[in-house]
N, C-alpha and C positions, 0 to 999 in steps of 0.2 A: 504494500500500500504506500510507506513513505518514497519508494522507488518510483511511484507514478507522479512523484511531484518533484522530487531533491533526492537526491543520492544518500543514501542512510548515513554515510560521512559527510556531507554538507549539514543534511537535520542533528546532527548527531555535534557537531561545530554551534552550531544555532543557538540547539537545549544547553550546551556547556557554556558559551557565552551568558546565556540567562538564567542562569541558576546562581549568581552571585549579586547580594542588592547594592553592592558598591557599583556596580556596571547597569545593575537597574535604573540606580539613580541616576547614570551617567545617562543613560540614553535618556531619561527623564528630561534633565537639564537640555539635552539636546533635542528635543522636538519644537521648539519655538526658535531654533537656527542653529549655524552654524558659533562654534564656542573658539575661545582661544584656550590652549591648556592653562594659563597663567587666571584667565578667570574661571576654569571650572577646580584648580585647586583651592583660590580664595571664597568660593561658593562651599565648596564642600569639608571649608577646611581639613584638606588631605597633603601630605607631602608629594610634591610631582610624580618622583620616581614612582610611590605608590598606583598613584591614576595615570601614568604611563604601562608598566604593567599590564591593570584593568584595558584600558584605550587598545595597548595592543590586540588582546583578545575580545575585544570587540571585532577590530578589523582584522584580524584571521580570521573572524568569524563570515567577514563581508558585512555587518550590520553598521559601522560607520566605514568613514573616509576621510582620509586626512588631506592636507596641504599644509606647504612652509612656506613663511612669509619673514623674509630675513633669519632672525632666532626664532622665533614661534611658530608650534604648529596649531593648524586649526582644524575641529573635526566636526562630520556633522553625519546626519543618518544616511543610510543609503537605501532611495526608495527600493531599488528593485529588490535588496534584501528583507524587505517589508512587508514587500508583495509575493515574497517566495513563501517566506515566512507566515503569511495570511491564508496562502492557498494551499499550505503545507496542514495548520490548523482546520480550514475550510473539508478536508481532506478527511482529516480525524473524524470531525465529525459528522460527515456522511458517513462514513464506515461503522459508527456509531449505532447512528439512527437503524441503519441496513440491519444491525445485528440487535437489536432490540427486539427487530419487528420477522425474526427469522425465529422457526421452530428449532426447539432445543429437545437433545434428547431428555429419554427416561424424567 
């Protein structure tokens, strides 16, 4: 089933990106735009290196995107990881619904 949307190692990248609420919050902070690292550690007050880390595994995840702008990088979401991700859950839950409404044994 996840094979008809995302490679079980892409979903499987996804789930582990999101299953930590310091990246939760990150992506949080980052739905109203793109961020510079320097204001999403003074927001979260976090040590850089920390939410660099997290950032990374966001974007191995493909769920944001960076850019540099002199010293600074800036990161922000990446739709299409959104929409993988949307139709990856959309996914679930038809397979869901299918198997509610499917006779079970004994």
């Amino acid at each position: 089933m996840v094979a008809n949307t995302l490679s079980t190692k892409k979903a499987s990248a996804l789930f582990h990106a999101l299953s930590d609420e310091t990246r939760l919050e990150l992506l949080d902070r980052l739905k109203d735009g793109e961020r510079c690292v320097c204001e999403l550690t003074d927001a979260m007050n976090a040590a850089q290196s920390r939410l660099s880390f997290h950032l990374k595994v966001l974007k191995d995840a493909g769920l944001v995107e960076d850019r540099r702008e002199g010293r600074w990088m800036y990161y922000s979401l990446s739709a299409q990881a959104i929409e993988e991700l949307e139709d990856l859950v959309e996914s679930l839950k038809k397979a869901a619904r299918s198997a509610a409404s499917a006779p079970r044994c004994c």
